[in-house]
N, C-alpha and C positions, 0 to 999 in steps of 0.2 A: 490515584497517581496520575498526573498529566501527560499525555505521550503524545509524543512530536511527529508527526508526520510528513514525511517527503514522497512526495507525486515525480514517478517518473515515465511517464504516460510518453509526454514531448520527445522522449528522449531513449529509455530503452524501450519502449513502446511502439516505437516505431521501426525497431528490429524482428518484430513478430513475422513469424514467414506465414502467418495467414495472414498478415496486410496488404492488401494490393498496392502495388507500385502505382497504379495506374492513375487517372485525372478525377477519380473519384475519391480516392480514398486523403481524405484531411487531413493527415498525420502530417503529411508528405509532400501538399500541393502546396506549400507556400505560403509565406506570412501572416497572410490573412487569416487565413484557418488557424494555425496554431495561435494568435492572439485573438481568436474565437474563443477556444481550448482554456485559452489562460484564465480568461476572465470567467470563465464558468466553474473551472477550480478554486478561484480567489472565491466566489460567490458560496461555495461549497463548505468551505474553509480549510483545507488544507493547510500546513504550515508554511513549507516547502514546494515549490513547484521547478523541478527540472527544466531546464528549456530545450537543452540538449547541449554538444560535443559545440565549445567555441570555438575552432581553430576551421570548423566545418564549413565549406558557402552557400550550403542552405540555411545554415541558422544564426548566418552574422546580420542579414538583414531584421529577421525576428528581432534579436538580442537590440538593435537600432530603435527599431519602430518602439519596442517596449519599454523605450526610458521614458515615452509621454506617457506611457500607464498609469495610473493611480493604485494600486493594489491594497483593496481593504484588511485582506484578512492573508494574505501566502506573499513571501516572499523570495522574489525570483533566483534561479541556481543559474550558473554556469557552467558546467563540466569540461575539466581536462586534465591534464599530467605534465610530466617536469620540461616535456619536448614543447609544448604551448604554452609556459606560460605568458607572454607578450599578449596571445590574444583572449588567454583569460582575465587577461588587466583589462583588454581592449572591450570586453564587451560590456564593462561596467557594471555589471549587477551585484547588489549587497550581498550577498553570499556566493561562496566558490566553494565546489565539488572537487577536491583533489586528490585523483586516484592514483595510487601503486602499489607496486607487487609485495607479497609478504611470502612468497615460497622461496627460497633458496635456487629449486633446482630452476625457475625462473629468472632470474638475475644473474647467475652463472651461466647459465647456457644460453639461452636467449637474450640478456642484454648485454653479455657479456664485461662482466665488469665485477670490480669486489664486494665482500660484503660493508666493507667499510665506505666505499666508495657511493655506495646504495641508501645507507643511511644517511653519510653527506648529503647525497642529492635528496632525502625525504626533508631532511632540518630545513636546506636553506629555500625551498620550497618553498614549503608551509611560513618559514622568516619570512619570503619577500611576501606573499600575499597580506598575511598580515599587519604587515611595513605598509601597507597601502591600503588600510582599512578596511578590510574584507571579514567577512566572519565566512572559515574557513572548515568544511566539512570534510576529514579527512576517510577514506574510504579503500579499506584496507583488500586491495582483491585476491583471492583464492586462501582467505583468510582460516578456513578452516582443514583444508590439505594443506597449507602451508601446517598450520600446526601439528597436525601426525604427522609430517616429514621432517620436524623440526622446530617445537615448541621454544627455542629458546629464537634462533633466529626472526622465527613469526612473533616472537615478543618484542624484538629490540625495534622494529620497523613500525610499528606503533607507539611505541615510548620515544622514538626519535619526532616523533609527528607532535607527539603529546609536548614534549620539552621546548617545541618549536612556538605549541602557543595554539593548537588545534581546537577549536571549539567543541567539535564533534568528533569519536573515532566511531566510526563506524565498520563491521567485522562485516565480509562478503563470504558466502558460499556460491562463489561464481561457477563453478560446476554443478551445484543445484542436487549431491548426493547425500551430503550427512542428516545421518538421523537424528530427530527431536532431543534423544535418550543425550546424548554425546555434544552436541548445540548447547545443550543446560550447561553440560559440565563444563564446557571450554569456556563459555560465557561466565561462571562461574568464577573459573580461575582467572581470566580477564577484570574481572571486576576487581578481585581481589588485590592486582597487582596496579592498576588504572582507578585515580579519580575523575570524575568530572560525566559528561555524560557522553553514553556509549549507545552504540545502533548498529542496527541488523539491516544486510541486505540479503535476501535467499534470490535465488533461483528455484523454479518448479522440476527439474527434471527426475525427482524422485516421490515428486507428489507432494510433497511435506513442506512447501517454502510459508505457507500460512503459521502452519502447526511448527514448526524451527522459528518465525516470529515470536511468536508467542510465548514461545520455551524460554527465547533469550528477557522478554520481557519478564517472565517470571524470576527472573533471577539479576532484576534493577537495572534493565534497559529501557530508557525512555526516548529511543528514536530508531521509528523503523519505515524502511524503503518499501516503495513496489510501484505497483500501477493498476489505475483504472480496468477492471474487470480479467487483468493476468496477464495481461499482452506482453512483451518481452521476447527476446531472442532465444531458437531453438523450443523448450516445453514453455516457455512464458517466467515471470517476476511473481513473486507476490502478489496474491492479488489485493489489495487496497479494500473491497468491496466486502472481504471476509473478515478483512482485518479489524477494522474500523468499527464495523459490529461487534465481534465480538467480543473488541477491549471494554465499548460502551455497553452492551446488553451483558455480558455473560461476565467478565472479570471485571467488572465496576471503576474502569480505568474514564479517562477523560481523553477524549480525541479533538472532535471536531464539535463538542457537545450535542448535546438527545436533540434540541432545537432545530439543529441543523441537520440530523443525520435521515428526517426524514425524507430531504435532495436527493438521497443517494441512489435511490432507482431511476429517477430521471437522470443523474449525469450516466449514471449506468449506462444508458440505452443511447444519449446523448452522443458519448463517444463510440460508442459502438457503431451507430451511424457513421459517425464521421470517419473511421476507420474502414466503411463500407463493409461491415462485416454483423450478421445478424446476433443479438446476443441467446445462448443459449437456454433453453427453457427448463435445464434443470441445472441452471447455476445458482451455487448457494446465496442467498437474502433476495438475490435482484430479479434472478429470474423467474417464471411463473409458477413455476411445483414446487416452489421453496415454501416451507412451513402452510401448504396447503390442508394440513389435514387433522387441523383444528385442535390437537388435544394438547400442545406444546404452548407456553406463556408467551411465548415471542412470536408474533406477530407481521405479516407482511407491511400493514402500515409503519411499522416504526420506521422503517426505512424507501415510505412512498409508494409500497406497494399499493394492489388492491386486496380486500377482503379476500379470505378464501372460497373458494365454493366445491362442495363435496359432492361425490355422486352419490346416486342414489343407492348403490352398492353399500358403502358406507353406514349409510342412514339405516339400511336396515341391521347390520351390524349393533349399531348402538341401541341395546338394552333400554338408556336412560332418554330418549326419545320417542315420539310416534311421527311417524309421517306416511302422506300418504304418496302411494305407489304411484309411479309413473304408466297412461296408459299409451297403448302400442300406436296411437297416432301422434303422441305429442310424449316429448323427456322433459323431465321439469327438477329440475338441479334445483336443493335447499341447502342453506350452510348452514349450522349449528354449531355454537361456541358453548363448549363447558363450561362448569363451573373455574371462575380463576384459582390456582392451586397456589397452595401457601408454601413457601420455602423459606429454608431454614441459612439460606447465605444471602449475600447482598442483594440480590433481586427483592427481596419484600422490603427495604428500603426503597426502590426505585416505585410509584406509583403508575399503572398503566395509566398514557396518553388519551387513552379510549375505553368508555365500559359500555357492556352490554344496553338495550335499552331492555324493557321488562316483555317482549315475546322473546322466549328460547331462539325460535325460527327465524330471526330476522334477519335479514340482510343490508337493511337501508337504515335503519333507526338507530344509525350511530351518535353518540352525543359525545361533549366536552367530557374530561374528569372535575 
């Protein structure tokens, strides 16, 4: 199945409170750097690329400079809501990100206003964007508290978006707490009431914004949110880097295609520089301990890694090898790859990128398939 991806690195990614404000960190220093960002995502292939908040004067100048873009492969967002629209007309880019509320006690209390009055304001919205040729990503926030507080109201605020002409509905878990279990089902009943295609935004703050991705894809979503290595406001987004794997390795989904996913630890580190922040060494695909310990089908290179290398602790461990012992004036690290293991679902359809060469022991004598 093909699934769409949106990068919002530009954009919620630069609400990470580990990003430095300061004149180092790229997120944040100015045009230049983010159509740095941009074209390195386009390169990547992302579908989607956030730019960030239009209505914003850090990012009307970006949104400027990027009409001379070229973009091969993602096509640029805008983000805003019903107070902005003028300047998410203004900043021109083919697709618009247009976010609002789907909890009740939101809209009464805080925007103060009816429920009728709410929906209005979602129709003619989504009406005028799309009156002015826009492919419009509708982006339902606190979409899943809305729902336990009021599944019927959290339904009509999506059906008004839909009826309006919405390309995309996409369901937000902007507090980042519901579980995988409960994601399926709401998704589920979502589907069932919505055609057209539908998409997930999580939030990390219960750990699960990867694993709630995935849950929603399981059950016929083909577009889902995050950002480059989890960056995001409060515990982070989605991280992109989890995601993207393991639609292509592990659920046999299409993203960014095998071709290309092996970019993914270089934009990894890419952004993570440029956010002036180190990326960490035991994060899942990209970072260095990821599937270091050989006995698993998936591979650091798929995703640009390097090889693994085991210690020697290890080595002695395995039975189905010999080596020899490291002596007390010199450590001498050997990797060793098992035998490739046969499986019984869509991975033995996928052929490894890379096979062994004929020493157990080797490390370098990688060849083609």
């Amino acid at each position: 199945m093909r699934i769409f991806t949106f990068d919002s690195t530009l954009h919620d990614g630069t609400h990470c409170d580990r990003v430095s404000s300061g004149p180092d960190n790229k997120l944040l220093s100015g045009a230049d750097n983010k159509l740095r960002i941009l074209r390195r995502l386009d390169d990547f292939g992302v579908d989607y690329v956030d730019g960030g908040w239009a209505s914003d004067p850090r990012d009307r100048e970006f949104f400027a400079r990027a009409r001379a873009i070229v973009l091969k492969r993602s096509r640029l967002v805008a983000s805003g809501s019903a107070t902005n629209l003028p300047d998410l007309l203004a900043a021109a880019t083919p697709v618009v990100c247009f976010n609002a509320e789907s909890w009740d006690l939101h809209v009464f209390k805080t925007l103060g206003i009816t429920a009728d009055e709410h929906l209005s304001t979602i129709f003619s919205s989504v009406h005028t964007l799309k009156a002015a040729g826009r492919e419009v990503i509708y982006n339902a926030e606190h979409f899943f508290d809305a729902w336990e507080a009021n599944p019927t109201f959290a339904l009509s605020t999506i059906e008004a978006a839909h009826r309006a002409g919405a390309d995309v509905i996409c369901l937000c878990d902007s507090n980042g707490g519901a579980l995988p279990t409960r994601v399926g089902e709401v998704c589920r009943e979502v589907r069932s009431s919505i055609d057209g295609i539908l998409g997930i935004h999580a939030h990390n703050d219960g750990d699960l914004a990867v694993a709630n991705t995935l849950a929603a894809v399981e059950q016929g979503f083909t577009h889902v949110q995050g950002c480059i290595n989890g960056y995001g406001e409060r515990c982070g987004c989605a991280n992109l880097c989890s995601i993207i794997p393991n639609l292509e390795l592990k659920a046999g989904h299409t993203t960014v295609g095998r071709d290309r996913l092996e970019k993914l630890n270089g934009l990894a580190h890419f952004i993570a520089e440029s956010a002036n922040l180190s990326l960490p060494q035991e994060q899942p695909y990209v970072g260095q301990g990821a599937f270091t310990i050989g006995a698993d089908h998936t591979r650091p290179e798929y995703v640009g890694g390097s090889p693994p290398t085991l210690l020697p602790e290890i080595c002695r461990r395995n039975s189905a090898a010999s080596c020899s012992m490291p002596s007390k004036k010199k450590s001498t690290r050997v990797t060793i790859w098992p035998a490739r293991m046969e499986h019984s679902n869509c991975y033995s359809a996928r052929p490894s990128p890379l096979t062994r060469s004929s020493s157990p022991l080797s490390t370098t004598k990688w060849t083609p398939a």
